[in-house]
N, C-alpha and C positions, 0 to 999 in steps of 0.2 A: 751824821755824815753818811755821805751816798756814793758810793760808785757804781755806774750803771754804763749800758751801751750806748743810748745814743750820744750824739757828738757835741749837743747844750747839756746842758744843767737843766734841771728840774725846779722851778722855783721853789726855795724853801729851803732846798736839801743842799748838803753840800756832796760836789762830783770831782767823783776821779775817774777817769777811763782808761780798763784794761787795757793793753796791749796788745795788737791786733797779731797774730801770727804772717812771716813774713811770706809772701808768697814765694812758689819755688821755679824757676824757671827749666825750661823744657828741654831737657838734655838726651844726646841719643844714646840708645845703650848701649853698656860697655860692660859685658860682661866679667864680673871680678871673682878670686879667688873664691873654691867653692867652702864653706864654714865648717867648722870641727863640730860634729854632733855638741850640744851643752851634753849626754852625759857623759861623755868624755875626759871632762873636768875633771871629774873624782878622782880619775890616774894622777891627778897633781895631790892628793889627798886635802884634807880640811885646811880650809882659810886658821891659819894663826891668831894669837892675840894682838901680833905684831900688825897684820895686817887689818886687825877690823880697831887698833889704837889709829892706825893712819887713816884709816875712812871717819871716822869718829874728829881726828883732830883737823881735817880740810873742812868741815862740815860746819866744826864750832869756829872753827877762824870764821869762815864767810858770815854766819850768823852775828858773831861779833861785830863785824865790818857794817852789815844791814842797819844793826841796832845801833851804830854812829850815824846812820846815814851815808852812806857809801852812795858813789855816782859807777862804783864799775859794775856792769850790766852783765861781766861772767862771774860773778858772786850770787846775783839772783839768780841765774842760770845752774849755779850748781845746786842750789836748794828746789829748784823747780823739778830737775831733774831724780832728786831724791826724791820727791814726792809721785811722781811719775814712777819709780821706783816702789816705793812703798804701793801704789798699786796693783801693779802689776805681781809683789808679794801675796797681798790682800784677795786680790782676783784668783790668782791660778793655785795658791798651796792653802788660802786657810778661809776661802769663800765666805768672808767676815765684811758686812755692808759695813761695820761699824767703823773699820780702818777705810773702807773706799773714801765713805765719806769724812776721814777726818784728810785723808792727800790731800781729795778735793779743797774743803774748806784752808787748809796750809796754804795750797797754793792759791787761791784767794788773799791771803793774811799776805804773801810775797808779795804782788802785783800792788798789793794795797801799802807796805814798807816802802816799795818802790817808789809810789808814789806821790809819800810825805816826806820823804828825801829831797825831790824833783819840789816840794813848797819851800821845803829849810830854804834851799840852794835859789831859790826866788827871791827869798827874802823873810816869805811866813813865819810866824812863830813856831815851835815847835809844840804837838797836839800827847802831851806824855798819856794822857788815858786813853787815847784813842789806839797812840804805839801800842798799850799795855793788850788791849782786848785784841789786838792782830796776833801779839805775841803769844798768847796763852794756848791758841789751837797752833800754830809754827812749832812750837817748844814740844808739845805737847806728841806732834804728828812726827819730828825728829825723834824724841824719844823712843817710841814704838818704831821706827825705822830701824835705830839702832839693834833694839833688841829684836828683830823678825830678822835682822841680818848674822845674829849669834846662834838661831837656831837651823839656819837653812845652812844646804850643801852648797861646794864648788857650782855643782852645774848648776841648781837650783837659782842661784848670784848669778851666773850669764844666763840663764834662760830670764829672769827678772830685767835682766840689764839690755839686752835683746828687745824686750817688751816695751821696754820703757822707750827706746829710740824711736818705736814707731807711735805711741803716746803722746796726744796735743792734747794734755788735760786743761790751758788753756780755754781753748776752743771750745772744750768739753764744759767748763763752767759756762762760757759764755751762751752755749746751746741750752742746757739746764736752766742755769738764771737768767729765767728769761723777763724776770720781774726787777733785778739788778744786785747788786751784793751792798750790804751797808755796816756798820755800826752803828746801832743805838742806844739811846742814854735810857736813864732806867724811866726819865720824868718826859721822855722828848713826845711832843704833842704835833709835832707836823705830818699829813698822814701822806705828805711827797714819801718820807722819810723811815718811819713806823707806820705800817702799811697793813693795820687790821686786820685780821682776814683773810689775810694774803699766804696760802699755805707756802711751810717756805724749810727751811734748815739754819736751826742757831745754837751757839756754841756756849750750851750752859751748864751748871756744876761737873765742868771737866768730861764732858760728851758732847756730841754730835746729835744733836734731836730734829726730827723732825716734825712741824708742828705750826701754829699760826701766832699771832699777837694780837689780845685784846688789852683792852685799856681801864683801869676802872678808876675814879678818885684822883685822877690826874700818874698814876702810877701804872705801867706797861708790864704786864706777865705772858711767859710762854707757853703756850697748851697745848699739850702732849697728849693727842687723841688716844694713842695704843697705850698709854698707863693713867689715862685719865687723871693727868697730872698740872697743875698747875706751878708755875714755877714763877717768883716772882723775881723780875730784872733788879738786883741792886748796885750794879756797875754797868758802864758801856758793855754792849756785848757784840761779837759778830757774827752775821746771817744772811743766809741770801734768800732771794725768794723764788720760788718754781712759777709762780705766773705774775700777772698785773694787777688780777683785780683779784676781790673774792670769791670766796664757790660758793654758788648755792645753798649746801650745805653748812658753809660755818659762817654764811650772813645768819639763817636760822638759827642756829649752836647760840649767835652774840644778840641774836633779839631775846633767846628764852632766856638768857644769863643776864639779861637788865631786866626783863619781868619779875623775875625770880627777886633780884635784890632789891 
C-alpha cells in the first residue's frame, strides 16, 4: 500500500493522497490584541490532574472515533494538531529528533486513517493490518504526547500551543517524502511499493529509524546505517521515503551484500 503525491496511482502500488493544505486567502490587516508574554502563565501556576485527564480524554475520544472510521474531519484535526504539538515540545524543550520524527510519522498514520475510512465509506473492505501498522506509531506518538505534556510548565503548553498554530507539518511530510509515504508487507515484492534503496524513515520495533530496504529470499529488511543493523520486516510496517530513487551509495551497500551471500 502507497500513498504518494502525485494525483494517479503508481502502477502496482496501492494510493492514497495526502491532503493538500487549504489555501489562505489574502486578508488586509487588522491588527488584534497584543498576547500575554507565555511566561506569564506560570502566575496561573501548574496545569492539574484535572486538566491534563481532559486533554488526555478529548484526545482518546477522537482516536476512538478514527479507529471506527470516523467521516468528521475535526477529529483528525485534533490529533494533527497534537502532533504539531508534540513537535514543537520535541523542537524547543527537549531537542530530541527521535520525538520530531515519530509527530512526523503520526501524522502520516492520521492522513493515512483518513484515508481508509474515505475506502470503508466507498464501499472497500476494510484493510485491519494495514489499520494496525498506521496505528502503532499514532498510539505510540499520543503517548509520548501525553507524557511531555506532564512534565512541562503553564507557559511552556502556550509557547508549544503557539508553535503548533504556525506548524503545517502536513506540508512538512509532503516536502520531505519526497519519495511517498507507504505501508509495506514483510513479503511485498513490487518495487512501485518497497522501494530498495530508497533512503527513507520506517517505524520498526517501536522507533522511528531511519534507513533504506533491501530484499533477500523474497523477505524485505530494514537497514540501519548508524547501528549497522539489520532489521527484518515481519508485519506490515510504516515508512516514507526521503527521495525516488537510490543513492549511489546504498546501490553499492546492495551489490556487495548479493556478492557477499
Amino acid at each position: 500500500m502507497i500513498f504518494t503525491k502525485p494525483t494517479q496511482p503508481p502502477p502496482g502500488g496501492f494510493f492514497i493522497a495526502m491532503s493538500k493544505p487549504k489555501k489562505k486567502r489574502n486578508k488586509k490587516y487588522q491588527p488584534g490584541r497584543p498576547k500575554i508574554p507565555t511566561w506569564a502563565y506560570d502566575a496561573w501556576g501548574q496545569l492539574t490532574e484535572k486538566d491534563f485527564k481532559l486533554f488526555e480524554d478529548t484526545v482518546k475520544i477522537d482516536l476512538g472515533l478514527i479507529r471506527m472510521g470516523t467521516q468528521e474531519q475535526c477529529r483528525y484535526g485534533d490529533l494533527i494538531f497534537a502532533m504539531k504539538q508534540l513537535f514543537a515540545f520535541a523542537e524547543r524543550f527537549s531537542q530530541d529528533a527521535e520525538y520530531q520524527l515519530l509527530a512526523t510519522m503520526g501524522t502520516a498514520a492520521i492522513h493515512g486513517m483518513k484515508n481508509l475510512a474515505d475506502e470503508v465509506k466507498e464501499g472497500k473492505p476494510r484493510r485491519p493490518a494495514v489499520e494496525a501498522a498506521m496505528l502503532k506509531p499514532l498510539e505510540h506518538a499520543i503517548a509520548t504526547y501525553f507524557k511531555m505534556m506532564r512534565e512541562l510548565y503553564r507557559s511552556e503548553h502556550e509557547f508549544a500551543r503557539r508553535e503548533a498554530d504556525n506548524l503545517n507539518l502536513t506540508k512538512a511530510l509532503q516536502d520531505v517524502a519526497r519519495g511517498g509515504v507507504a505501508v509495506v508487507a514483510p513479503d511485498e515484492t513490487d518495487e512501485e511499493v518497497s522501494r530498495c534503496g530508497v533512503q527513507g524513515v520506517a517505524y520498526v520495533h517501536g522507533r522511528c529509524e531511519p534507513g533504506y530496504m533491501v530484499r533477500e529470499d523474497g523477505q524485505n529488511f530494514w537497514v540501519i546505517p548508524e547501528r549497522e543493523t539489520f532489521v527484518r520486516m515481519t508485519e506490515p510496517t510504516l515508512m516514507f521515503f526521503l527521495d525516488t530513487e537510490p543513492s549511489y551509495a546504498n546501490t553499492v551497500r546492495i551489490q556487495n551484500q548479493d556478492r557477499a551471500a
